[in-house]
N, C-alpha and C positions, 0 to 999 in steps of 0.2 A: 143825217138829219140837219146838222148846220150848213150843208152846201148847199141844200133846199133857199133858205132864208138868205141866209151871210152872203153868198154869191150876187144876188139880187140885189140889195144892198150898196156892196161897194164897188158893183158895176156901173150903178147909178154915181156915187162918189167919182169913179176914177176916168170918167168918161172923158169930160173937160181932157183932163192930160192924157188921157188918148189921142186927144184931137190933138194938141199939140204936139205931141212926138210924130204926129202924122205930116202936120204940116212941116215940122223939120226936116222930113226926109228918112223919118227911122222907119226901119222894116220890123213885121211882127215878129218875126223869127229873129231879130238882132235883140231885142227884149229878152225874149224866151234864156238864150244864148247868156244873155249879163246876169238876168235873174238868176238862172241857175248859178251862176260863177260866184255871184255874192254870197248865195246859199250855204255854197259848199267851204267859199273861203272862212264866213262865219262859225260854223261848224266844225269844219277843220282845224283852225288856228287857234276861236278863244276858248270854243270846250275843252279840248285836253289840256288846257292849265288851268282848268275852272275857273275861268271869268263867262260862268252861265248868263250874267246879268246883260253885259256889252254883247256879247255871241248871241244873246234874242235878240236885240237890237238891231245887232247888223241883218241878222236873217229876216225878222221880222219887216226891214224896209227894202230886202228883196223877192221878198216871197210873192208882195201883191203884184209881180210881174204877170203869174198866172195868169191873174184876171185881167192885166193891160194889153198882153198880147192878143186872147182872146179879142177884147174888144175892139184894139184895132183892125183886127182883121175882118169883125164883120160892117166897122164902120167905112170900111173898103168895098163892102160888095164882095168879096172873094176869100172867104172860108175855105183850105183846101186840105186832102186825105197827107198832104206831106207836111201841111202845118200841124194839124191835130195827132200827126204819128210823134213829130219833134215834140209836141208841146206834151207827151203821156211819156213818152220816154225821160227825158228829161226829168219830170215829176219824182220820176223812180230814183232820178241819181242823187235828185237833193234829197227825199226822203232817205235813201241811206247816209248821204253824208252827217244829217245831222244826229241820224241813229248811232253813226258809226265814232262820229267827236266824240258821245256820253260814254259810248262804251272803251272808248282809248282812256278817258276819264279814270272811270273804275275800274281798268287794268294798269292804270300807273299809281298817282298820286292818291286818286282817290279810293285805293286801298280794298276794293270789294268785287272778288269772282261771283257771288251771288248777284250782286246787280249788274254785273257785266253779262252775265250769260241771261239775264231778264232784258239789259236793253239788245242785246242781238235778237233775243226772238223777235221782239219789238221791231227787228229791223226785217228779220226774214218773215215772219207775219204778216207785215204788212204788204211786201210784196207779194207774198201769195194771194192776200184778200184782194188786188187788184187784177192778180193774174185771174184767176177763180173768172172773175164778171168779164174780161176782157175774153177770154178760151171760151166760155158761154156763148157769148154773143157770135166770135167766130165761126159756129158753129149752127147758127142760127137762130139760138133761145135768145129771150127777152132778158133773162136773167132777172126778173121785176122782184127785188127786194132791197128793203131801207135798211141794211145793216146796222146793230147797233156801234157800231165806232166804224168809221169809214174815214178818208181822207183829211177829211176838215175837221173832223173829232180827236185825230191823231196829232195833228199838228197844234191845234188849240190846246190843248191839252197838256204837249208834254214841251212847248214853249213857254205858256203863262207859266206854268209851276216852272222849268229850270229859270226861267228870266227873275221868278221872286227867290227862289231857293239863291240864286248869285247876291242877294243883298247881303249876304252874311259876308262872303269874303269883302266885295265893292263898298258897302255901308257899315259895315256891322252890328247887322242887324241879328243877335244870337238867336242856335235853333232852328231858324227856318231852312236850313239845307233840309232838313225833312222833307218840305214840298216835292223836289226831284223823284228820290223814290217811291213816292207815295204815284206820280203820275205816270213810272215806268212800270209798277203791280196792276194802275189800272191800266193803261194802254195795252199791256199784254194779254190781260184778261178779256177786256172785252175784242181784242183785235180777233181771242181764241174761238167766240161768240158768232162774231162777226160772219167768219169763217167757217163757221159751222153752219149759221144762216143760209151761206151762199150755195155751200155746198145741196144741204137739202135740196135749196129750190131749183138748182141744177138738176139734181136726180128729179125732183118733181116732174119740170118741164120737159126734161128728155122722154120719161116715161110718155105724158101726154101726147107729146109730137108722134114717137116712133109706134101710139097703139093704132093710129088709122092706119100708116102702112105695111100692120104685121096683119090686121083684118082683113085688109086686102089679101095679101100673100095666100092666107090660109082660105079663103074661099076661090082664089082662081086653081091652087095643087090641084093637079090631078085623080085620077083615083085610085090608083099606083101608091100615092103619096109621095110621090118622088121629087124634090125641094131642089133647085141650082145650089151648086155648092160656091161657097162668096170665093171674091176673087184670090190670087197669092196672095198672100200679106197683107187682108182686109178681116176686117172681122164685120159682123151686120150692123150696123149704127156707129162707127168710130170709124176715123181713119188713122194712116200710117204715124 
């Protein structure tokens, strides 16, 4: 729902410095490449000593790489299948990384198996809700659903809460480490939603696709009834 809007937005915003890294000579793919590296070193480094506050900082002034590379690349004329496979892969590794700081978090210092085994789902969730629409489409389906928490919900989400939840240790501001977990019950919940979402409409869509060529099948059989048996190691509508 926020990548509808938000995306639009600070497209508009970051274009200017598109142009500019263009003109210097930076490649879309050398962006993608640093973005993610800030991502992870942010996540890495200042979550597990919980400095939540600094660690959304740094992430949060690499994240909007996403949207720079994209842009360069169409401000170039040449969008291409090996930039958009780097620029989703990629996605994947910062969203673990910074799933995976919170939860080194609360298997050390931060003292709690219950939030640690919430923010891994948080982390393995999330990649299935991406794998789910990307296997879809492989496949051929539209996969046409607006998930309720998807990429830009995940991330908005469980940055603004640890970035305010860090004023307690950085400011001392008491109490509010609440925030954190409050946004690793939601994110997991609705990631479970989400997911559920996609699923159905996966099963939807496939249903719809595979009834015109099961109608066909069943009016050209024989009168036998005699059906081609599917190949080795195929089943009828999936492959290996």
């Amino acid at each position: 729902m926020l990548n509808k809007y938000a995306r639009a937005f600070f497209t508009r915003v970051l274009t200017p410095f598109a142009a500019m890294l263009l003109r210097l000579g930076v490649s879309p793919d050398a962006v993608t490449l640093v973005g993610t590296g800030g991502v992870m070193a942010g996540a890495l480094v200042f979550y597990p000593m919980g400095e939540f506050f600094w660690g959304t900082v740094v992430i949060t002034l690499f994240v909007f790489s996403d949207l720079v590379d994209g842009n360069m690349a169409r401000q170039l004329g040449r969008s291409s299948r090996w930039g958009a496979f780097l620029d989703s892969t990629l996605d994947r590794v910062a969203d673990a990384a910074i799933f995976a700081g919170i939860a080194l978090w609360y298997a050390g210092r931060g003292d709690s198996l219950t939030l640690c085994a919430v923010t891994l789902f948080c982390l393995a969730s999330g990649q299935v809700v991406s794998y789910t629409k990307a296997r879809g489409e492989s496949i051929g389906l539209p996969v046409n659903v607006n998930g309720l928490v998807e990429r830009a919900e995940r991330l908005v989400i469980t940055l603004v809460l640890a970035g305010l939840s860090g004023f307690e240790l950085t400011f001392g501001v008491p109490y509010i480490d609440v925030l954190l977990p409050v946004a690793l019950w939601v994110v997991a919940a609705g990631s479970a939603v989400t997911l559920g979402q996609r699923v159905v409409t996966v099963r939807r869509e496939a249903a719809e696709a595979d009834a015109p060529s099961a109608g066909g099948e069943a009016e050209g059989d024989g009168g036998d009834g005699a059906r081609e048996a599917p190949a080795a190691g195929q089943e009828k509508g999936r492959t290996a």
